[in-house]
C-alpha positions as CSV (number, residue, x, y, z in Angstrom):
1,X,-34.2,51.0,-82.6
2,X,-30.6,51.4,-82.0
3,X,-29.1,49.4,-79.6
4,X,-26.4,51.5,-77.5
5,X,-23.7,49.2,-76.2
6,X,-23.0,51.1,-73.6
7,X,-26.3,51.9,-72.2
8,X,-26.7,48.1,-72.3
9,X,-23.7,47.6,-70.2
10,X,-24.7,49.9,-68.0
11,X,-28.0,48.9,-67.0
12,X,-26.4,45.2,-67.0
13,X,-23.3,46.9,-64.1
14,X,-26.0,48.6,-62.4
15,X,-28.4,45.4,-61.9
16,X,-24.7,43.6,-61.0
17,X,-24.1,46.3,-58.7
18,X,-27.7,46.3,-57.2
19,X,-27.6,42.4,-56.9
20,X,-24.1,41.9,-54.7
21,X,-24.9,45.0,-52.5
22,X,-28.4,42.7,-51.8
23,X,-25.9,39.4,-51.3
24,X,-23.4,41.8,-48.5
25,X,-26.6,43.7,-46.9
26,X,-27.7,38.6,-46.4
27,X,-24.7,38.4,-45.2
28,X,-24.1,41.6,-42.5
29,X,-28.0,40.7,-41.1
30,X,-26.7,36.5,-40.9
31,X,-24.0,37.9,-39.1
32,X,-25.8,40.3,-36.7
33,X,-27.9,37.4,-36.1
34,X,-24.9,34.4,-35.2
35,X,-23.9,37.6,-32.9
36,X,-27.0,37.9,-31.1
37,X,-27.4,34.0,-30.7
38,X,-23.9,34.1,-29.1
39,X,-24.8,36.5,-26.6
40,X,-28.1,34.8,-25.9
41,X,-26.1,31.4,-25.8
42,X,-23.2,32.9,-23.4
43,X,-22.1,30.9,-20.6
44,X,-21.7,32.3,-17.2
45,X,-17.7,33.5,-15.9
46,X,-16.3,30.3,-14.4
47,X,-14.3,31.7,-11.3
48,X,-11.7,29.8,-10.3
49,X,-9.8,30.1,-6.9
50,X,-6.7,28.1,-6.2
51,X,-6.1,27.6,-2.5
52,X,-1.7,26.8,-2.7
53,X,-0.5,24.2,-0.6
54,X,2.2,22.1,-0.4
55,X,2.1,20.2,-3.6
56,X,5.4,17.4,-2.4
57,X,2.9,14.6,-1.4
58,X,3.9,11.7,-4.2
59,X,1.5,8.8,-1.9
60,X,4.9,7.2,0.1
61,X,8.1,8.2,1.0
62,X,11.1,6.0,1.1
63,X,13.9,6.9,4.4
64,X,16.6,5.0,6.4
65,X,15.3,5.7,9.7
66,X,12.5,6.6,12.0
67,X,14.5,10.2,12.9
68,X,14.3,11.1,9.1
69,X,10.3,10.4,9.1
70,X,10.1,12.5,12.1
71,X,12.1,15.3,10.4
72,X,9.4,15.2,7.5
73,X,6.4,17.8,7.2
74,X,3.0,16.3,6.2
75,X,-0.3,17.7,5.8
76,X,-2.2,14.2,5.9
77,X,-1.3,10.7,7.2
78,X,1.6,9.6,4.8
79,X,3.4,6.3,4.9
80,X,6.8,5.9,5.3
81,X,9.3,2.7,3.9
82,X,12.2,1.7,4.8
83,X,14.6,1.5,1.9
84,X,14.7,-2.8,2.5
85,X,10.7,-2.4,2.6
86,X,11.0,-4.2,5.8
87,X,9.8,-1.6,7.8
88,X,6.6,1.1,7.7
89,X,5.9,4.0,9.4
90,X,2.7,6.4,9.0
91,X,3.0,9.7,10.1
92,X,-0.4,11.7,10.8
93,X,-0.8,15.5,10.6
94,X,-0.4,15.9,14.1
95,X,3.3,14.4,14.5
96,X,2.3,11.2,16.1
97,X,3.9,7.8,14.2
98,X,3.3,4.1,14.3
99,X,5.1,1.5,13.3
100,X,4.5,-1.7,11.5
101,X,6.7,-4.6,10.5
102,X,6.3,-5.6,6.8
103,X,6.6,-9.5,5.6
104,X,6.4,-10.8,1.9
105,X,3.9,-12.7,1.2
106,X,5.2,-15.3,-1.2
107,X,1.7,-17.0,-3.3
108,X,2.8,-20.5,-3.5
109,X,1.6,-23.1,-5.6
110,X,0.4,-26.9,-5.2
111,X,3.6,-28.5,-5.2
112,X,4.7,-25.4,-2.2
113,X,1.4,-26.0,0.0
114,X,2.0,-30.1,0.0
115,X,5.6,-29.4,1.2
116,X,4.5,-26.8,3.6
117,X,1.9,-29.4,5.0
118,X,4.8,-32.4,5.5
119,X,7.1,-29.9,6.8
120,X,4.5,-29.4,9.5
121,X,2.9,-32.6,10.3
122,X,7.3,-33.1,10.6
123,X,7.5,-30.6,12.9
124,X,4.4,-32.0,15.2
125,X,6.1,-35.6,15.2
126,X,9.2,-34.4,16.2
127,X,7.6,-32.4,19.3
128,X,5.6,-35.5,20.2
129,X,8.7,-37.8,20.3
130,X,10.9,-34.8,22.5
131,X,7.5,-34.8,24.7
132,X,7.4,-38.6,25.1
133,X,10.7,-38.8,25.3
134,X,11.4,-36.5,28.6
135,X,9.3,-38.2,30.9
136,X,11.6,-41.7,30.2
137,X,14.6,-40.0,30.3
138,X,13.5,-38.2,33.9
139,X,12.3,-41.8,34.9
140,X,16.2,-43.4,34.1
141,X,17.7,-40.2,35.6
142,X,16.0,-41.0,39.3
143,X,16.5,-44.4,39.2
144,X,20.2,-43.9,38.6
145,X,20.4,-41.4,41.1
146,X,18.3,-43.9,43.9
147,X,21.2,-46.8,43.1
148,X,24.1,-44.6,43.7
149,X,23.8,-42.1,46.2
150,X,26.6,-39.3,46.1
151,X,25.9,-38.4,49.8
152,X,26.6,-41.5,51.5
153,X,30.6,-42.0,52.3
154,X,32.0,-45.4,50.3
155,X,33.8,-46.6,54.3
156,X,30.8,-46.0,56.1
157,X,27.8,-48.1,56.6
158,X,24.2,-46.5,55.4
159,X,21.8,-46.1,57.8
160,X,19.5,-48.3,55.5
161,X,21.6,-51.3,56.3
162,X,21.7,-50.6,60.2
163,X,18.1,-50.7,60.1
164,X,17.7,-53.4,58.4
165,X,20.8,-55.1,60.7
166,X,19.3,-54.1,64.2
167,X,15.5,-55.5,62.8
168,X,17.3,-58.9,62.5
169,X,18.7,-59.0,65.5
């Protein structure tokens, strides 16, 4: 037999040919499947409304006086500082405003507690002496005022002594 090149070629194209239409026609069906599992697999539309309001509140706002927190629009109770941090007001939706005094609070530390404590305990002392202290110096004050009376005249006689004269007699 005679082997034709070209017939063997061309049954070797065509089986080439027949083979990668087979490998496209895998691919299109894996495809039309991927697109059917997506569908299947398809979330819901998320709808999203967005209600737009006032978007200025930072937590605390920082003015010189209580006319400037008055002056400010809020939407919910929103505290005010003074720029020292000494003062603080909240303002409420409604307009109304209280006011508060602010102190540091210092954390102290052994050493800051035990002189606290003596400072104290000082303090107490000091009253107690001022307190025991009064009622002697009131005491000394009468008697002082009993030896020399400012109401009697220096040339005439007291009436103390005329008493005492006419019992005698």
């Amino acid at each position: 037999m005679y082997q034709n090149p070209y017939m063997s070629n061309y049954y070797s194209n065509n089986y080439n040919q027949q083979s990668m239409n087979d490998r496209i026609d895998n691919q299109i069906a894996q495809l039309q499947q991927m697109k059917e599992q997506m569908k299947n697999n398809q979330q819901p539309a998320i709808n999203q409304t967005f209600q737009l309001a006032p978007s200025n509140h930072t937590g605390m706002k920082y003015v010189n006086t209580m006319e400037d927190v008055a002056k400010e629009q809020v939407f919910i109770d929103t505290p005010f500082f003074s720029k020292d941090m000494s003062v603080l007001w909240v303002k409420d939706n409604k307009g109304n405003i209280k006011s508060y005094e602010l102190k540091e609070i210092v954390p102290l530390d052994e050493k800051d507690m035990m002189i606290n404590s003596l400072q104290m305990q000082l303090n107490e002392l000091r009253k107690e002496l001022k307190e025991n202290a009064k009622p002697n110096d009131k005491y000394v004050a009468d008697t002082n005022q009993d030896e020399e009376s400012t109401d009697v005249p220096d040339d005439k006689p007291s009436t103390k002594k005329s008493k005492q004269s006419s019992r005698t007699d």
